[in-house]
KOLBAGU-42173 format. One record per residue (C-alpha): residue number from 1; x, y, z. Coordinates in steps of 0.02 Angstrom, whole numbers, always signed. Layout:
! KOLBAGU-42173
(NUM, (X, Y, Z)) ...
END
This chain:
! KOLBAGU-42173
(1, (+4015, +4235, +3581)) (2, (+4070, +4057, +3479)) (3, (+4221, +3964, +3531)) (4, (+4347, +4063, +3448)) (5, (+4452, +3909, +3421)) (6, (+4294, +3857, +3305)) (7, (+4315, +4021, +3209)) (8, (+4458, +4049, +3094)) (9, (+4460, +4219, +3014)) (10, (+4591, +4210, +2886)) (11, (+4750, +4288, +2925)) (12, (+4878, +4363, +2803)) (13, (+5045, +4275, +2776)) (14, (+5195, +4344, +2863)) (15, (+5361, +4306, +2858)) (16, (+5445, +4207, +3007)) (17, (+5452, +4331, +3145)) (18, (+5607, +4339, +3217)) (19, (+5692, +4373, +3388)) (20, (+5868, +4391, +3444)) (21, (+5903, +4395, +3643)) (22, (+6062, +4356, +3759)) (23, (+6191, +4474, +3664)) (24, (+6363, +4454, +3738)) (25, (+6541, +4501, +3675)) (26, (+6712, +4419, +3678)) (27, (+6850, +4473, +3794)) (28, (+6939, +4560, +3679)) (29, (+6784, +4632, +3568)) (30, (+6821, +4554, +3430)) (31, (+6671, +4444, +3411)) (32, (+6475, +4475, +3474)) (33, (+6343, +4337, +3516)) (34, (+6169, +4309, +3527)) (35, (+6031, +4162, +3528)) (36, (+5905, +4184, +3386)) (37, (+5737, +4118, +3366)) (38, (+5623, +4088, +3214)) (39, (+5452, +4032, +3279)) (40, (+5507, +3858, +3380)) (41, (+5690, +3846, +3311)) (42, (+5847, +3940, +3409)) (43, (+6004, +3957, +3314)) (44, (+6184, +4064, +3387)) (45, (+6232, +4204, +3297)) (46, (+6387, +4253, +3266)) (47, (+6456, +4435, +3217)) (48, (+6645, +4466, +3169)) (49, (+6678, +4648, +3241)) (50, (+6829, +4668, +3157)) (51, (+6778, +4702, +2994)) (52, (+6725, +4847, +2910)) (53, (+6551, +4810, +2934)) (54, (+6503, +4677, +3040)) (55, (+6490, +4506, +2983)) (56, (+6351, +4398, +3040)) (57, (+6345, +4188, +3042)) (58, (+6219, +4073, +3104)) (59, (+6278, +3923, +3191)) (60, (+6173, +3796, +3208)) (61, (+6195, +3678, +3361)) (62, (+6088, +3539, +3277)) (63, (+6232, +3458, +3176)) (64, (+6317, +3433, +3351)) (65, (+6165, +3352, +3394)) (66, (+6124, +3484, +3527)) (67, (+5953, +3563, +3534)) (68, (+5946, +3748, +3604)) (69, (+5789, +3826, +3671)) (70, (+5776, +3982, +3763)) (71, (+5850, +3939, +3912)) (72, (+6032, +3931, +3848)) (73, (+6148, +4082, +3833)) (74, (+6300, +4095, +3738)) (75, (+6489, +4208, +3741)) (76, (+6607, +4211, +3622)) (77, (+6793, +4199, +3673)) (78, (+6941, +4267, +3582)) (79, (+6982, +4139, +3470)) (80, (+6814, +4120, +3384)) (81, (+6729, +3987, +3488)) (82, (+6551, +3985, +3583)) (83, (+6516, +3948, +3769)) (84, (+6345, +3888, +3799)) (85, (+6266, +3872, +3975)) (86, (+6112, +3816, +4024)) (87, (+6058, +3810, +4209)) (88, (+6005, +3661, +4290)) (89, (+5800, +3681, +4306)) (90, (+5636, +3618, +4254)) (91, (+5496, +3669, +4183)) (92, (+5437, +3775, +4316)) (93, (+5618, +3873, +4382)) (94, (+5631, +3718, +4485)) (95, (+5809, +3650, +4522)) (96, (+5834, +3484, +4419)) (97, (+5978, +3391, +4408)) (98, (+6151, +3441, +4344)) (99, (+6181, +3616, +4236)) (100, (+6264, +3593, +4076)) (101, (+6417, +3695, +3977)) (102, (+6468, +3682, +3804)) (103, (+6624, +3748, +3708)) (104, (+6584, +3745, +3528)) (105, (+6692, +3797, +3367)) (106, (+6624, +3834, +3193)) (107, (+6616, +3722, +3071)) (108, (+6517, +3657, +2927)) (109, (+6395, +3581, +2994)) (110, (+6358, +3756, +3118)) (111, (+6430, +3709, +3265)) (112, (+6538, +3566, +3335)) (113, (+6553, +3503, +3511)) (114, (+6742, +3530, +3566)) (115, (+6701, +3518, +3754)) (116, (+6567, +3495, +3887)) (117, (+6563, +3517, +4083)) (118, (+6402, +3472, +4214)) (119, (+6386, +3578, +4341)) (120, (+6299, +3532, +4487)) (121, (+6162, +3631, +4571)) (122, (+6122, +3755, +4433)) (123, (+5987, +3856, +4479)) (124, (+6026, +4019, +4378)) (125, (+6217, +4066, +4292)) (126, (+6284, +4148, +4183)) (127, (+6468, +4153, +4090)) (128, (+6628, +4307, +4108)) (129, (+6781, +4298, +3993)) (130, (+6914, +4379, +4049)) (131, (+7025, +4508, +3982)) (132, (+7211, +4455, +3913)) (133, (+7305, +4343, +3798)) (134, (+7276, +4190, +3943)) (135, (+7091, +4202, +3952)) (136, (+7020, +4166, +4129)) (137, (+6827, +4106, +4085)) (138, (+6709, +4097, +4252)) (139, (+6546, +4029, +4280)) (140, (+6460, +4106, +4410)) (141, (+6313, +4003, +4457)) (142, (+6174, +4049, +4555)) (143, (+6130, +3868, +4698)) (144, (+5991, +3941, +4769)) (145, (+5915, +4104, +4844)) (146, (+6080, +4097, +4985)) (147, (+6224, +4057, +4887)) (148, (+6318, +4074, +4731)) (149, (+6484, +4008, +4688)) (150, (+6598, +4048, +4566)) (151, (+6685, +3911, +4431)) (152, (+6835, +3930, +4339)) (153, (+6821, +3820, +4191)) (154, (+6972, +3717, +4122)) (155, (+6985, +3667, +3945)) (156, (+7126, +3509, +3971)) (157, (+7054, +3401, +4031)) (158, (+6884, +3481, +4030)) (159, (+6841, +3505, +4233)) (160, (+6776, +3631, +4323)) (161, (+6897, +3717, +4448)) (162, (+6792, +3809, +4624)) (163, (+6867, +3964, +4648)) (164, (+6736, +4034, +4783)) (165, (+6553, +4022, +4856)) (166, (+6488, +4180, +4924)) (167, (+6339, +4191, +5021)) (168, (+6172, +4268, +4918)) (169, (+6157, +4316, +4742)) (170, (+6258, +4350, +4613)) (171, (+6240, +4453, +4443)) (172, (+6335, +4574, +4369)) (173, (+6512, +4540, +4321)) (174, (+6642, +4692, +4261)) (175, (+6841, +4646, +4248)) (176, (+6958, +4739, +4338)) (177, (+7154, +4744, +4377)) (178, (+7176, +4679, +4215)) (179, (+7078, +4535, +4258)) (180, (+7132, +4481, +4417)) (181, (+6995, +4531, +4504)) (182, (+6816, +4560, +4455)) (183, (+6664, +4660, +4513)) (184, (+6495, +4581, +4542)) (185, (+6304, +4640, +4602)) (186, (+6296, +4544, +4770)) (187, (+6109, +4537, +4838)) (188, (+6077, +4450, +5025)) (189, (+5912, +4378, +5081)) (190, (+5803, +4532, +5154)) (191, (+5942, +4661, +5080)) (192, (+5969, +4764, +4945)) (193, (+6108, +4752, +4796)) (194, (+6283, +4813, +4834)) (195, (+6467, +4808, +4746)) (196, (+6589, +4668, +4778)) (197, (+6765, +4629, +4712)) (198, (+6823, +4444, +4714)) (199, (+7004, +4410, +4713)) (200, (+7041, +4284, +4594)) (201, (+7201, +4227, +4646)) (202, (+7172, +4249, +4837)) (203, (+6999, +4170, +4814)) (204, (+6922, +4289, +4922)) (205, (+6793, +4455, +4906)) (206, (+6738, +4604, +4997)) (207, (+6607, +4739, +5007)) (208, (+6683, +4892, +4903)) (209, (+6526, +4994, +4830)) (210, (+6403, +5001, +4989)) (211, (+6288, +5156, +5023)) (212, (+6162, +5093, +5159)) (213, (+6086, +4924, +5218)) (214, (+5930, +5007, +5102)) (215, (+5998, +5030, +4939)) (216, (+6030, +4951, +4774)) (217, (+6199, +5011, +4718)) (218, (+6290, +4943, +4570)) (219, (+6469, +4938, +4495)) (220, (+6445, +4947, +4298)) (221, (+6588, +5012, +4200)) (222, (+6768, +4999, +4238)) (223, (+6918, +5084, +4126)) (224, (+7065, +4975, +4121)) (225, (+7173, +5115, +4045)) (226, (+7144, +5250, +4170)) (227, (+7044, +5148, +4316)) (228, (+6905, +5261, +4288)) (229, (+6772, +5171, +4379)) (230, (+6566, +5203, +4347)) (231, (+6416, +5157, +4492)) (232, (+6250, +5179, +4535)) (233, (+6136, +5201, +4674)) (234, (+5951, +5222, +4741)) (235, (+6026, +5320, +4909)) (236, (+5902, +5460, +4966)) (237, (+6049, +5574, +4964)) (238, (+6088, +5560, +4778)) (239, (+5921, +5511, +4733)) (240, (+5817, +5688, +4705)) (241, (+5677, +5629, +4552)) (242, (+5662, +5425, +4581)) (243, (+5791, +5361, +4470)) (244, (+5953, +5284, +4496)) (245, (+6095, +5407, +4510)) (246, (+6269, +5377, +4439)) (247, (+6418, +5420, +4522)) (248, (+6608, +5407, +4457)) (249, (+6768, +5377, +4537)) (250, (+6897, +5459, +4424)) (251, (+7103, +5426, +4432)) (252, (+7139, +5582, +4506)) (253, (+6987, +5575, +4638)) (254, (+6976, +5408, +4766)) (255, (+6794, +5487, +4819)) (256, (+6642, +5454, +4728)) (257, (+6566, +5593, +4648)) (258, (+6387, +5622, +4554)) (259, (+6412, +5736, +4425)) (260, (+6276, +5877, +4387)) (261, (+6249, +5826, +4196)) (262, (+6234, +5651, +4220)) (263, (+6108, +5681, +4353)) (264, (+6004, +5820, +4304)) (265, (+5876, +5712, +4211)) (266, (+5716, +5649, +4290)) (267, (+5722, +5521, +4159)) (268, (+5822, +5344, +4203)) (269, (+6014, +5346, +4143)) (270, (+6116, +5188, +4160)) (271, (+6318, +5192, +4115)) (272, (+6346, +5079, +3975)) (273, (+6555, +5065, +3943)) (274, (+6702, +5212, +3928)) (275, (+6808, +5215, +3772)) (276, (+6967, +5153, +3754)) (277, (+7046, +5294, +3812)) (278, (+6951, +5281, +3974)) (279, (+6901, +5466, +3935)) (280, (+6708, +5466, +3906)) (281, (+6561, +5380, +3953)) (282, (+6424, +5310, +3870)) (283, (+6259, +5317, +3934)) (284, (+6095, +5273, +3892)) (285, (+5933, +5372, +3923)) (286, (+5743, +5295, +3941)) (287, (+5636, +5448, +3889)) (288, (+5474, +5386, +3871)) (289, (+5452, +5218, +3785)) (290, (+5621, +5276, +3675)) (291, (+5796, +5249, +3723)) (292, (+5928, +5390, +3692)) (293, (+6132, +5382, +3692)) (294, (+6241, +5513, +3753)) (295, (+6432, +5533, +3752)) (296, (+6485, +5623, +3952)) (297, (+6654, +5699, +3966)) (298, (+6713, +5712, +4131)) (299, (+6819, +5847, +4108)) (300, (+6681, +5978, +4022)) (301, (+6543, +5890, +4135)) (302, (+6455, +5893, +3969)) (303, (+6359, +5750, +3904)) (304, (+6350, +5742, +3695)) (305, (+6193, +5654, +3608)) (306, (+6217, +5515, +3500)) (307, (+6123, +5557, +3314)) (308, (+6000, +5384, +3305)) (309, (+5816, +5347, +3280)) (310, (+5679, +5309, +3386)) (311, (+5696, +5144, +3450)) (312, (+5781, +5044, +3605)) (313, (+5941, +5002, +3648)) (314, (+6017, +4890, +3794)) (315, (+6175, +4824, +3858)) (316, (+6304, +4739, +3850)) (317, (+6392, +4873, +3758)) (318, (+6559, +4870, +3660)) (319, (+6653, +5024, +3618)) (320, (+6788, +4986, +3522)) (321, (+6968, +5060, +3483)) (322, (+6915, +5127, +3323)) (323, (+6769, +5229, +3399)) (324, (+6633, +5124, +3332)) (325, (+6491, +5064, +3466)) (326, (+6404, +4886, +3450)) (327, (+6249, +4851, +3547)) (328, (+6071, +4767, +3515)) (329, (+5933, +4885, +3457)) (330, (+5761, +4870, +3401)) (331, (+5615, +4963, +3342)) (332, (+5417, +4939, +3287)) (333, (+5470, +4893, +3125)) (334, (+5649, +4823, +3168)) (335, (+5679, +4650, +3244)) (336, (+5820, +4656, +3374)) (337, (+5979, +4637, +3283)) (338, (+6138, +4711, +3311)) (339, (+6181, +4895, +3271)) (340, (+6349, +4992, +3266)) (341, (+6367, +5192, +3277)) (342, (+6529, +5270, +3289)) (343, (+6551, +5398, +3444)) (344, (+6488, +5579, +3425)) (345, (+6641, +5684, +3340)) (346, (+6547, +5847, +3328)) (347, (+6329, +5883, +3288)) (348, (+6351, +5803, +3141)) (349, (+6393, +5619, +3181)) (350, (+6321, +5492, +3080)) (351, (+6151, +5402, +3135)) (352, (+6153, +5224, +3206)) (353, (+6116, +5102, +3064)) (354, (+6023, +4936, +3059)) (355, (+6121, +4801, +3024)) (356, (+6000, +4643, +3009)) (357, (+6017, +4509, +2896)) (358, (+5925, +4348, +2955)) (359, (+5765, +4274, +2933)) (360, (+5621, +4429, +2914)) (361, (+5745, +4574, +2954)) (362, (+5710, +4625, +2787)) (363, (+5533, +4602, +2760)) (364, (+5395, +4753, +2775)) (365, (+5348, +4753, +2938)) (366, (+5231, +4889, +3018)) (367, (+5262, +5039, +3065)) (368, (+5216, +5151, +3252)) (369, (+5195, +5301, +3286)) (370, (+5235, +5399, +3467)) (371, (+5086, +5498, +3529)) (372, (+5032, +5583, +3685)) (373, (+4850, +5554, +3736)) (374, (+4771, +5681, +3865)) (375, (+4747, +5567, +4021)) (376, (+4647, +5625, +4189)) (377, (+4824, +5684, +4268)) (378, (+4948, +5722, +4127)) (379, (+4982, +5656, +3959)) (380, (+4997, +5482, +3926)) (381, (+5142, +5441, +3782)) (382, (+5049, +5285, +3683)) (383, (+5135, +5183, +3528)) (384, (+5006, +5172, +3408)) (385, (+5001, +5051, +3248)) (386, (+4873, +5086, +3105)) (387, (+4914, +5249, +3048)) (388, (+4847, +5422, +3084)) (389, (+4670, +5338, +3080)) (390, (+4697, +5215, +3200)) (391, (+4559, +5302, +3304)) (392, (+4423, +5234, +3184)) (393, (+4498, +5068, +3107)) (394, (+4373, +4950, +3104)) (395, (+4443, +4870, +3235)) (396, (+4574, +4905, +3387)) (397, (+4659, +4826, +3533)) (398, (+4691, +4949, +3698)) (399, (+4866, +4862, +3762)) (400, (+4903, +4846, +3923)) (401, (+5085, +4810, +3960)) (402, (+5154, +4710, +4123)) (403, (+5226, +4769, +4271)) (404, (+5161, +4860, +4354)) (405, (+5319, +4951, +4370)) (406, (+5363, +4941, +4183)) (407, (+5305, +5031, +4018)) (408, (+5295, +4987, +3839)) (409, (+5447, +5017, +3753)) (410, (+5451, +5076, +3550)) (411, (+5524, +4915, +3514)) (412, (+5498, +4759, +3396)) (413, (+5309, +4669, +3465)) (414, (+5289, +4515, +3385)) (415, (+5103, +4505, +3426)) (416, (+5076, +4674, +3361)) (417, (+5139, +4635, +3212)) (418, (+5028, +4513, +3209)) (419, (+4862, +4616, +3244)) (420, (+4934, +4749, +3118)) (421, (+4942, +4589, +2982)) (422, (+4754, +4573, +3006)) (423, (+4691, +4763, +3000)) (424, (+4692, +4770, +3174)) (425, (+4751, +4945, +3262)) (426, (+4837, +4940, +3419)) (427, (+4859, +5087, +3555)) (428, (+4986, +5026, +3698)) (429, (+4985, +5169, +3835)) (430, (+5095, +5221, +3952)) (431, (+4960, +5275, +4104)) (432, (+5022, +5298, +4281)) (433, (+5132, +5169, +4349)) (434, (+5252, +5167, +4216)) (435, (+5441, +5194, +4196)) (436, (+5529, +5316, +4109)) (437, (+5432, +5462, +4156)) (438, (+5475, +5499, +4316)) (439, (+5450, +5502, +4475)) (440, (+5269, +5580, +4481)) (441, (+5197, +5477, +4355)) (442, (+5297, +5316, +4413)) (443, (+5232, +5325, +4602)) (444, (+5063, +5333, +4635)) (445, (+5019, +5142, +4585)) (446, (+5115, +5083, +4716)) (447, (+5016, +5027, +4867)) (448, (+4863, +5046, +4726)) (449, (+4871, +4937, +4586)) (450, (+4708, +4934, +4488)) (451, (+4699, +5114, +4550)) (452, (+4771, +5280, +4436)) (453, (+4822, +5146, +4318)) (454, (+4647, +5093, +4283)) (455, (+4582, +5272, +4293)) (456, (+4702, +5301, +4142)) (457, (+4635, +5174, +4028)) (458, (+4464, +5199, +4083)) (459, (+4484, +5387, +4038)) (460, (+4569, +5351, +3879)) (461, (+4438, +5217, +3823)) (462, (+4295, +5329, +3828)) (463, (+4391, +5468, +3739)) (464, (+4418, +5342, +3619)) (465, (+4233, +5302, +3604)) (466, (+4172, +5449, +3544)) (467, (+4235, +5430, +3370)) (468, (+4184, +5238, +3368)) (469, (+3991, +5257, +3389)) (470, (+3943, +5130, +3241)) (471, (+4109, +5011, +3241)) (472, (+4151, +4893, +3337)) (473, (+4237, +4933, +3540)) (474, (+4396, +4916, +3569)) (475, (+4470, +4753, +3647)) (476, (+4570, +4761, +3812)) (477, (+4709, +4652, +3794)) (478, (+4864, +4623, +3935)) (479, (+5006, +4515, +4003)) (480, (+5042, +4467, +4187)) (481, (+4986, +4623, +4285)) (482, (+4936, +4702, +4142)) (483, (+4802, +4552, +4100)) (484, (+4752, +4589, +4291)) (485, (+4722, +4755, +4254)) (486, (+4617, +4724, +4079)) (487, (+4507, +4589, +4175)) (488, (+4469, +4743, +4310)) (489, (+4452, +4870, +4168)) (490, (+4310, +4728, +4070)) (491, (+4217, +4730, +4241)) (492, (+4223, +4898, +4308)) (493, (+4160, +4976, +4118)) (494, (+4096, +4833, +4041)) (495, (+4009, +4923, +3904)) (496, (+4164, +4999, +3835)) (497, (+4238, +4829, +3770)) (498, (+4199, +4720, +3636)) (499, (+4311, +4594, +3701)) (500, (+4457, +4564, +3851)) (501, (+4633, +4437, +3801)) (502, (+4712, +4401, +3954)) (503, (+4883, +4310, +3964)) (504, (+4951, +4237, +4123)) (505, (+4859, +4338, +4241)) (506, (+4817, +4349, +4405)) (507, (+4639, +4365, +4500)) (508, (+4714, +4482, +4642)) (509, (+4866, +4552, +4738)) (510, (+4830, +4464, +4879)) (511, (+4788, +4312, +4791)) (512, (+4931, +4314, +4701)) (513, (+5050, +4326, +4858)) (514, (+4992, +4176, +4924)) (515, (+5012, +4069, +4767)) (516, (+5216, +4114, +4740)) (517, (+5384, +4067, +4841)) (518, (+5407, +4194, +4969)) (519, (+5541, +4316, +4877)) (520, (+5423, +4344, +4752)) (521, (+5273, +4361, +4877)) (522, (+5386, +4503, +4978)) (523, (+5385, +4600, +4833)) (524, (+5218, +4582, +4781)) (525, (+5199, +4646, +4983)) (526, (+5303, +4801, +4937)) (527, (+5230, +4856, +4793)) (528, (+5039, +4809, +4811)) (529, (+5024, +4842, +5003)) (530, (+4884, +4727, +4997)) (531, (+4902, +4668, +5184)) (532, (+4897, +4845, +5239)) (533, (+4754, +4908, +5330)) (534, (+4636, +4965, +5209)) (535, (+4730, +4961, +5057)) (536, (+4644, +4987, +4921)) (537, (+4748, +4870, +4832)) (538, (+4658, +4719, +4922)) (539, (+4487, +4760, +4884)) (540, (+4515, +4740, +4683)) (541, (+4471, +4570, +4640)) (542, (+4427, +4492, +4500)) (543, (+4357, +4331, +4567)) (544, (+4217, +4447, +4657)) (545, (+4193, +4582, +4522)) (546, (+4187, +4452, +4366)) (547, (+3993, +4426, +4386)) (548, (+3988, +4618, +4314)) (549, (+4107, +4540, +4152)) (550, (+3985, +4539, +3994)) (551, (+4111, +4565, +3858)) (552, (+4194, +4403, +3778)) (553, (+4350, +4341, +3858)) (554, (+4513, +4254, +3815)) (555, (+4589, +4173, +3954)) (556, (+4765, +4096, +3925)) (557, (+4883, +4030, +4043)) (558, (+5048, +3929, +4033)) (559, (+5040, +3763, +4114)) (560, (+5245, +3782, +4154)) (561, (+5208, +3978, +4230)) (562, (+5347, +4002, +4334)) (563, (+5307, +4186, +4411)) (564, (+5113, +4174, +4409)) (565, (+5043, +4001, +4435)) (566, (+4906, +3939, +4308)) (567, (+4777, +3906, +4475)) (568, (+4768, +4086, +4460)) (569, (+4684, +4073, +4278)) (570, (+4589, +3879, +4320)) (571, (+4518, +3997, +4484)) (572, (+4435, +4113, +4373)) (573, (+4377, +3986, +4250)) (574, (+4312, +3880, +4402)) (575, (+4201, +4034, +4455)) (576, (+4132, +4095, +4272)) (577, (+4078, +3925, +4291)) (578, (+3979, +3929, +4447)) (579, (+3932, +4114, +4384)) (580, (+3836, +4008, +4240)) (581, (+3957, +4060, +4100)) (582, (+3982, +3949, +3963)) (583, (+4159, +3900, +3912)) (584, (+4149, +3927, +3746)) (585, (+4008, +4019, +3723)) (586, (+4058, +4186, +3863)) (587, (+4235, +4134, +3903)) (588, (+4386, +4015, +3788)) (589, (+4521, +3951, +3896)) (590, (+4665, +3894, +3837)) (591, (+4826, +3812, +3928)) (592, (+4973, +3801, +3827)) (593, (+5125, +3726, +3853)) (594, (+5258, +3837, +3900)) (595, (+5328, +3990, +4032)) (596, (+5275, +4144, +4072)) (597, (+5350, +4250, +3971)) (598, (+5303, +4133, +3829)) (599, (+5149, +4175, +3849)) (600, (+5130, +4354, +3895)) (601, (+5233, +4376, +3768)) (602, (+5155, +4262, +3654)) (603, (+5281, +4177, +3581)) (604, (+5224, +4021, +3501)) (605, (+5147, +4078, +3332)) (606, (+4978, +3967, +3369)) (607, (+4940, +4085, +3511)) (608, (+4972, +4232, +3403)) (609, (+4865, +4176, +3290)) (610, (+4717, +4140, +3433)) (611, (+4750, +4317, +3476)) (612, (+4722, +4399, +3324)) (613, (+4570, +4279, +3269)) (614, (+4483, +4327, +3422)) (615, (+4491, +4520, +3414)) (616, (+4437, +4496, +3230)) (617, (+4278, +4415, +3303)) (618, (+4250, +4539, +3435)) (619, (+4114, +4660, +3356)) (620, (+4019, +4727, +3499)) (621, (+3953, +4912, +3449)) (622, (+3924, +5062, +3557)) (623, (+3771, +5120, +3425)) (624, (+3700, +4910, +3432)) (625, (+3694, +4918, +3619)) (626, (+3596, +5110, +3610)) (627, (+3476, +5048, +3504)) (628, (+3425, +4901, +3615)) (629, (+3395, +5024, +3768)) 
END
């Protein structure tokens, strides 16, 4: 292998990729909200709701001589302008120094400065505008893992007002009582999630959505009109096929009850709003690495799919008084934007449309297809890019997504966009370990990572292999646990790869306990196992096993890695070293300047780039290597 930072394959021109995250709504659903970026450059977006067809402005915060990056959120308010927070922390999640809020108004320029508050110790917060004509706006900030406290935020003069600190986390936030009183996810050190409801004007809260000391239960949708009120929970009881269950408290019921149709799937379901007539309820459905909507009426215990394509959908939800239904969605060839559908009237409701607009919404971007792959326990559901021949494109990249509890989801990749740019097919699989397939396929990774996971890709790879005899092997590529899981895959089997990219990963469960703050290490501890007697978790490692890695490697880390620390990365460049590997030659390493998700995300274009130059370079052959036995 050369130093693939000497090597520059040319890469096709593409149009600035694009990427819209944070979507919030005003009070009174009138106006929507997002942060959008276009390579280093984040802008606000703006959508007026109340016309026929949404109406989209970009306001940019420079001419108020504020510079947004992706650590800011924004929420519009009822009369037009934009809240922006940012929390108080440094490059690594560290607290630093005083959080900062910003109330901004249009204006020619983009946006203009009309007030600003510091808030002090910021670790994590977000913003809640009330309901009403008077509207109460709260900042509930997160101090550290113990407490939260909640803000009530004065425009004349500009101060901050405390209105309560509650011990442990906060998150969440649904208005009740007609705003006097709102519902937040409370989570205590060593406990699960329950319900809460603060009193505003008795500045005071209490437990009201509690199943067991064990479970994570939710309040999520609340019905002014009619007090319908939604919930969720993880109790054994309710929980039959590993998903969350939702339960509803109607007007005419005080008990909680889990209906049979909105708990019949062995798919996840989350409650996204009711309507205005505090009737129906909206829920979403994860099926696979696709998101579904469906309209359930209570009284017909009936739920009603929503006509859309294939793509993904997530909340904050707005279903407004005409019917219509605002949200962000996103598919393979559809940055996230914001889409509108009007509620199900009958089978032949219209489809969701796309409703872009900004830079590269429009352009040509490629195409995936949904497949199942036979895997060594059950099919595996893989996106594939590069057509009905991916199989035998010159050259492909096996995909390996995070987790390990997570999946790929048929949405907008940036980096596969990318690859697809250059000729390069992807196949991102869905093996054991991942969500939206229930139970049975979700479970058996825990307490085994690098176990039926790795099976899975092995199994897939050499299926794959037999109709690539004279072209070039695949490349295992992954993020975070997924990158752990390609470096095990390019030592178990290292004749199957031509290459291995891994971003931000880590060398082994147990090594990767040790390295983070203890919340995140008790996790790990849950999920891995490792410290269990003869897990099988702890005996995967990649700083013992790399001596078997032949294929060429990518190693990239982000100096600023807040959830796995870059010593993870320097360790395994530090023993290639001593292995006799030479950096540039067997292995690149790169550091870059930014987060985690930065970089298993790979969102600087320069690393986007290195990615795709690299698997264009990778031309290891399964008929090269016959030949010279």
């Amino acid at each position: 292998m050369t130093d693939v930072m000497a090597q520059r394959p040319a890469l096709p021109a593409l149009p600035p990729v694009p990427s819209r995250f944070g979507f919030a709504f005003s009070g009174d659903g009138r106006w929507a909200s997002c942060l959008s970026t276009v390579e280093d450059e984040v802008t606000v977006e703006r959508w007026d709701l109340a016309c026929p067809e949404p109406v989209r402005d970009v306001l940019d915060p420079g001419g108020a001589g504020t510079a947004l990056d992706r650590r800011w959120s924004a929420l519009p308010l009822d009369d037009g302008r934009v809240l922006l927070v940012r929390a108080a922390t440094g490059d690594r999640g560290e607290p630093a120094g005083h959080g900062t809020v910003l109330a901004a108004e249009p204006a020619a320029a983009g946006l203009r400065v009309v007030r600003s508050w510091q808030v002090p110790s910021m670790l994590a917060g977000f913003l809640l505008a009330g309901p009403g004509p008077e509207q109460t706006v709260l900042l509930v900030v997160v101090e550290n893992e113990r407490h939260s406290r909640i803000w009530r935020l004065v425009d004349s003069p500009p101060h901050l007002e405390p209105v309560l600190r509650v011990p442990g986390v906060l998150a969440g936030g649904v208005w009740m009582d007609g705003g006097r009183t709102l519902a937040l996810d409370h989570t205590r050190a060593g406990r699960r999630t329950d319900g809460i409801l603060v009193d505003l004007g008795e500045r005071s809260w209490r437990r009201v959505w509690s199943v067991s000391e064990t479970t994570t239960d939710r309040i999520v949708a609340y019905s002014p009109r009619t007090g319908a009120l939604a919930v969720t929970t993880t109790a054994p009881g309710a929980q039959q096929r590993g998903t969350e269950q939702i339960g509803l408290r109607l007007p005419d019921d005080p008990v909680v009850r889990f209906p049979n149709a909105l708990n019949q799937s062995a798919h996840p379901r989350t409650p996204l709003a009711f309507d205005a007539e505090g009737g129906r309820l909206l829920v979403r459905e994860i099926h696979g690495a696709a998101a579904r909507l469906a309209v359930y009426d209570p009284a017909r215990d009936r739920l009603t799919p929503v006509p859309a394509p294939r793509g993904m959908l997530w909340p904050p939800v707005r279903w407004a008084d005409d019917g219509r239904i605002h949200m962000r969605f996103a598919a393979p060839n559809r940055p996230p934007t914001l889409a509108t559908v009007s509620a199900p009237a009958g089978p032949d409701a219209s489809p969701l449309p796309y409703t872009g607009g900004g830079p590269g919404d429009g352009a040509a971007w490629a195409d995936a297809d949904l497949i199942e792959l036979p895997g060594p326990a059950g099919p595996i559901e893989t996106i594939v890019y590069g057509g009905p021949g991916w199989r035998t494109c010159r050259r492909l990249v096996l995909a390996l997504h995070g987790g390990p509890l997570a999946a790929w989801h048929f949405e907008f990749e940036p980096l596969f966009q990318v690859l697809a740019a250059a000729g390069i097919a992807v196949a991102a699989p869905n093996y054991r370990g991942s969500t939206g397939y229930g139970d049975r396929h979700l479970r058996p990774v825990i307490g085994d990572w690098g176990g039926p996971d790795l099976d899975d890709v092995i199994h897939l790879t050499r299926a794959i292999a037999r109709d690539r005899a004279a072209l070039p092997r695949p490349v295992v590529l992954g993020g975070s646990y997924g990158a752990y899981l390609a470096l095990l895959a390019a030592c178990r089997e290292p004749e199957l790869w031509s290459g291995c990219v891994a971003l931000a990963p880590f060398t082994s469960a147990a090594a990767l306990h040790d390295a983070v703050a203890q919340p995140v290490g008790d996790r790990v501890s849950r999920l891995s196992r490792h410290d269990a007697d003869g897990g099988e978790a702890s005996g995967r490692d990649v700083l013992r096993d790399c001596a078997a890695l032949t294929a060429p490697l990518l190693l990239v880390h982000g100096a600023r890695d807040e959830v796995v620390p870059a010593g993870q990365s320097r360790a395994l460049r530090r023993r290639l070293i001593e292995l006799g590997r030479t950096e540039g030659v067997d292995f690149d390493y790169l550091e870059v300047d930014d987060g985690h998700h930065g970089v298993v995300q790979a969102w600087p274009p320069v690393l986007r780039e290195t990615v795709a130059r690299f698997c264009l370079t990778a031309e290891r052959t399964f008929a090269h290597d016959q030949k010279r036995r």
